[in-house]
C-alpha positions as semicolon CSV with decimal commas, in nm:
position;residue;x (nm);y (nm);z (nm)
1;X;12,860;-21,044;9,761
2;X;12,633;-21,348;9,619
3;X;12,442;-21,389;9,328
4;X;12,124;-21,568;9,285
5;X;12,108;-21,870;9,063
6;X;11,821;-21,664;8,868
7;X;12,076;-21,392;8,820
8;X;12,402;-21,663;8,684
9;X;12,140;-21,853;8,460
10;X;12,055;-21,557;8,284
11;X;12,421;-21,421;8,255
12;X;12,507;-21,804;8,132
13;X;12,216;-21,762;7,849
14;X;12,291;-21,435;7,792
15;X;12,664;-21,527;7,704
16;X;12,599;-21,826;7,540
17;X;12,335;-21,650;7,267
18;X;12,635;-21,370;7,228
19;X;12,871;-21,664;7,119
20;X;12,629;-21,819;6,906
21;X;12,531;-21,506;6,736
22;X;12,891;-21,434;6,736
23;X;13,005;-21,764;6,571
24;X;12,706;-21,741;6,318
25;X;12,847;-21,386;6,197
26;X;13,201;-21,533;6,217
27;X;13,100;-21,809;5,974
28;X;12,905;-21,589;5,753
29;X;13,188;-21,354;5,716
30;X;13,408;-21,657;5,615
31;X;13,164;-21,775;5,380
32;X;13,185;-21,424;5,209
33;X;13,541;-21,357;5,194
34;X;13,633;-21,740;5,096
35;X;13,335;-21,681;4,815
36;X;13,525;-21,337;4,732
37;X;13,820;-21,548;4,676
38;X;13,713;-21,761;4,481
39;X;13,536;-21,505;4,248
40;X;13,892;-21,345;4,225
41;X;14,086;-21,704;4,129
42;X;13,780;-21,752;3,859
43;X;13,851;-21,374;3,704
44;X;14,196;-21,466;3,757
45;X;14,208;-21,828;3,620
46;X;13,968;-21,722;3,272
47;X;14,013;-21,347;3,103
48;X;13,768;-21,285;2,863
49;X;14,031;-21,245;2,596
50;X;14,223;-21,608;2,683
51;X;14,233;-21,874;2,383
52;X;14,021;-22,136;2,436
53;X;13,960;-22,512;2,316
54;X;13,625;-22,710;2,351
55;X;13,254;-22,595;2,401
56;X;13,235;-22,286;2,621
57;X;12,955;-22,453;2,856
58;X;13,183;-22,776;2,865
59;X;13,121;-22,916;3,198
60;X;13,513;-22,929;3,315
61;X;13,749;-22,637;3,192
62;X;14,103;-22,672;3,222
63;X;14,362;-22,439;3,240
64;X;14,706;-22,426;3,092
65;X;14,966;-22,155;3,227
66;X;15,242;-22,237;2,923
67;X;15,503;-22,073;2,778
68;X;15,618;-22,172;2,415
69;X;15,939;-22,183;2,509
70;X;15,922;-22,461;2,769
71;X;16,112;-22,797;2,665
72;X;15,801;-22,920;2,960
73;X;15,518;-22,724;2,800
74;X;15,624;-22,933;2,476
75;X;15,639;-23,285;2,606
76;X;15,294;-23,198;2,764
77;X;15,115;-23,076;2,506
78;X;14,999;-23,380;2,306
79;X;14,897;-23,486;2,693
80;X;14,671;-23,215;2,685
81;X;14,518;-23,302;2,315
82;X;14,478;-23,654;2,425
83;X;14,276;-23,611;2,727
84;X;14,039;-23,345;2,570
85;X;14,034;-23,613;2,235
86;X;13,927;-23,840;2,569
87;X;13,656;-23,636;2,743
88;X;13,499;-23,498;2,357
89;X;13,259;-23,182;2,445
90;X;13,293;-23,213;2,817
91;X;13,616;-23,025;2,851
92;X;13,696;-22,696;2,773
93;X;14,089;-22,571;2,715
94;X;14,213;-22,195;2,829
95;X;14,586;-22,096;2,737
96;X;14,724;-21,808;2,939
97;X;15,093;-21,746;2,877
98;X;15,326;-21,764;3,158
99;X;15,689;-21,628;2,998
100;X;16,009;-21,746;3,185
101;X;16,214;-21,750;2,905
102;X;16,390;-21,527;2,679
103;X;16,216;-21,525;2,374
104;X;15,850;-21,623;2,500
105;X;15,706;-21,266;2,485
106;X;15,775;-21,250;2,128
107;X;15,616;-21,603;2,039
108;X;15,308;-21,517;2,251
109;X;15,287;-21,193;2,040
110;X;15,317;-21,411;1,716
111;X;15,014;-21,658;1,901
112;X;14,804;-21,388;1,956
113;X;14,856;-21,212;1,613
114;X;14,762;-21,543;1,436
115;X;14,378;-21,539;1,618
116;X;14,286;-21,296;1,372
117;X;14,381;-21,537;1,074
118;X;14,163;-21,835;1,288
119;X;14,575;-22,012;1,301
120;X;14,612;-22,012;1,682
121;X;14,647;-22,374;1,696
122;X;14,803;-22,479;1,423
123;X;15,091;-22,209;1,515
124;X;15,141;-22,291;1,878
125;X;15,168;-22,681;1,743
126;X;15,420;-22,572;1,470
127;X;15,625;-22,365;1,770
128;X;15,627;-22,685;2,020
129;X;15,680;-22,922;1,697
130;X;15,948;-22,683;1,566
131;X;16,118;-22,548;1,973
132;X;16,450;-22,719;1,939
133;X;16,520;-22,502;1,645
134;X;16,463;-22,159;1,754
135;X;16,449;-22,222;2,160
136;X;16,801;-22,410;2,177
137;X;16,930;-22,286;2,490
138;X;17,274;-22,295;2,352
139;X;17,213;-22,107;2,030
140;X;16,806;-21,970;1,961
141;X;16,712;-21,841;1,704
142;X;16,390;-21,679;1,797
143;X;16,391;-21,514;1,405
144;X;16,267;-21,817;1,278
145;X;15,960;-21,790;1,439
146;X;15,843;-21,573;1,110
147;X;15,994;-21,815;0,888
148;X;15,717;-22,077;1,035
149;X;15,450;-21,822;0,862
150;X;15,450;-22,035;0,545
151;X;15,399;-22,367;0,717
152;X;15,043;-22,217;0,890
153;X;14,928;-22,017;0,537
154;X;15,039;-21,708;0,707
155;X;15,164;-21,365;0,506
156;X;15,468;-21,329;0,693
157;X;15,507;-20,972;0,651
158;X;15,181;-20,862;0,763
159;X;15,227;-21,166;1,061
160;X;15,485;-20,983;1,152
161;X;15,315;-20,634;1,180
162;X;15,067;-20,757;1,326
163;X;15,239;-20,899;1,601
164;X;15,356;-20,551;1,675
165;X;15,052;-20,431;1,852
166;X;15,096;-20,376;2,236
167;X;14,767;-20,540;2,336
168;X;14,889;-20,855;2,265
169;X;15,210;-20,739;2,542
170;X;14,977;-20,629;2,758
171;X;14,769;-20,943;2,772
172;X;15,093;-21,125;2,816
173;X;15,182;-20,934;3,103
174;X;14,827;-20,967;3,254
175;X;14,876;-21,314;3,219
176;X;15,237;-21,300;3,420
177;X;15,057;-21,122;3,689
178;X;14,772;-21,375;3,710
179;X;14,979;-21,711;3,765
180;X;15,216;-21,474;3,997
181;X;14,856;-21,429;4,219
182;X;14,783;-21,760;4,166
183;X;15,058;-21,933;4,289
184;X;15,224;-22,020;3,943
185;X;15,589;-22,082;3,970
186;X;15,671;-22,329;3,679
187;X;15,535;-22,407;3,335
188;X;15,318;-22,589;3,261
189;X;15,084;-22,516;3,521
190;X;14,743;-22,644;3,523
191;X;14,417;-22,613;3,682
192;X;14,081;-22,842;3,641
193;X;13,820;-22,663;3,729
194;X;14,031;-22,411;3,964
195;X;14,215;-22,716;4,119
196;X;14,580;-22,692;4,090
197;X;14,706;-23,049;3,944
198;X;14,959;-23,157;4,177
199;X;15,157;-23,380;3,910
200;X;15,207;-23,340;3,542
201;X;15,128;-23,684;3,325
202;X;14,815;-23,811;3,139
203;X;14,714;-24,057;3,442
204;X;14,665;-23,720;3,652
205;X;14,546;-23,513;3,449
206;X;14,257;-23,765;3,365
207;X;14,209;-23,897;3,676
208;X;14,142;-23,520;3,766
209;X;13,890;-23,444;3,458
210;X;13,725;-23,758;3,590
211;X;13,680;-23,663;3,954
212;X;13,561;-23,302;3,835
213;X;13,304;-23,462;3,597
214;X;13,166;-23,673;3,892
């Protein structure tokens, strides 16, 4: 049996518009599940409830998977203050909490409790200044945590209740289940504009708020 050139030119055409068509639709599909993705990492990355640092339209928003508990989450932190004292209003901080220790949970609760007083900062700085006391791995002394109340201009008794209340455990643990999603297997873990930073330091760090500003 033969076929006329007529007839294989039009199968040719025919085959090659099917693999266009079907490499256009292949690409589209892509497009839509990468953009998916990356809607997910974004939900993921920011909850509406996270602490946050810096102008909320700031052009470059870094985030900071910590946990107060870290000896690394310390040494990093006045990294973190530098490079935002560096890039004033065009960088925005978000804390989730990422607890691998012991005694985390509980000093998350006492972060989140302190919102309400406006003390967030100044408490997490008191915990890193003040970790080798209560977070020796040898001997901690998570307890003392309260005691820090009167260093902030916190009432330590109703601190203390107020770190109580389950939501702030449950925003913990959606924060645990974030970095698990998003690949977050040590603290401190940070991401510039959704970018994981390969390796902790000021130089990187900067050198990645500067390529995300450009």
């Amino acid at each position: 049996m033969t076929f006329s050139k007529g007839v294989l030119g039009t199968t040719a055409a025919v085959l090659v518009a099917a693999f266009a068509i079907g490499a256009v639709w292949y690409r589209r599909e892509e497009s839509r599940k990468d953009a998916a993705a990356a809607a997910a990492n974004q939900e993921r990355l920011v909850r509406d409830y996270s602490p946050t640092l810096g102008p909320p339209a700031a052009p470059v928003t870094v985030v900071e998977f910590l946990d107060p508990e870290c000896e690394a989450c310390r040494a990093m932190h006045p990294v973190v203050k530098q490079v935002l004292a560096d890039f004033d209003g065009r960088v925005r901080l978000v804390v989730r909490y990422m607890p691998f220790h012991q005694n985390s949970t509980m000093a998350a609760g006492l972060l989140e409790a302190s919102r309400a007083e406006g003390k967030y900062w100044d408490v997490l700085e008191t915990f890193f200044l003040r970790q080798p006391e209560w977070a020796s791995h040898h001997a901690p002394r998570p307890e003392m945590l309260y005691e820090y109340a009167v260093l902030v201009g916190l009432d330590q008794a109703r601190w203390k209740a107020a770190a109580a209340n389950p939501e702030w455990q449950r925003r913990v643990q959606q924060d645990a289940e974030d970095g698990k999603a998003l690949g977050v297997t040590h603290t401190p873990t940070l991401f510039v504009n959704g970018q994981k930073l390969a390796q902790l330091g000021y130089q990187p760090l900067r050198a990645a708020v500067e390529a995300a500003l450009r």
